[in-house]
N, C-alpha and C positions, 0 to 999 in steps of 0.2 A: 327620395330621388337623389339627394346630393351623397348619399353612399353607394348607389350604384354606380355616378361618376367619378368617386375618387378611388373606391376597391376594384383591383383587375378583379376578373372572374378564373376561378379557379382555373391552372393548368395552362394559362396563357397570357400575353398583354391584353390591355384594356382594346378593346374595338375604338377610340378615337388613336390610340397608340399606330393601328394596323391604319386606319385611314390616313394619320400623320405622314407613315412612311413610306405607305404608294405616292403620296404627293410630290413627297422628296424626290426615290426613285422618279419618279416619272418628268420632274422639272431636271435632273441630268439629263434621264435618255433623250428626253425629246433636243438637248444639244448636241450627244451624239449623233441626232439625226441630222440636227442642221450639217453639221460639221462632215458627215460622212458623204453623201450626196442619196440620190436617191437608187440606184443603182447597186451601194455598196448595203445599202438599211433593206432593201428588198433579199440578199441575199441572207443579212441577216436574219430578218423576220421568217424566210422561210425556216431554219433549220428552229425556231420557237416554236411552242405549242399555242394553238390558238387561243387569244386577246390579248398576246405582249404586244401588241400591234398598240393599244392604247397607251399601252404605258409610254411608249416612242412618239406619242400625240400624232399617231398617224392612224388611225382607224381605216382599216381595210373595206372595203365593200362587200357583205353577205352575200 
């Protein structure tokens, strides 16, 4: 068990590497969110492709 969490697997980062750095990513954007208003975050989210909407801790309604 403790080699699978210390070896990335071939061809990429480790899977807690990739969860680490959505975290990150997502604790900025969601200041850009505050910071922009909601107005300015909507026109952004639209030209993303659908689920950046999470990363901006704004989860849009299905």
């Amino acid at each position: 068990m403790t080699k699978d969490i210390e070896a990335p697997p071939r061809g990429g980062a480790h899977p807690l590497v990739r969860v680490r750095a959505t975290w990150d990513v997502s604790a900025g954007l969601s200041v850009v969110a505050d910071i922009s208003g909601d107005d300015l975050l909507n026109r952004i989210l639209l030209q993303l492709p659908a689920g950046y909407d999470l990363l901006f801790g704004r989860p849009q309604p299905a």
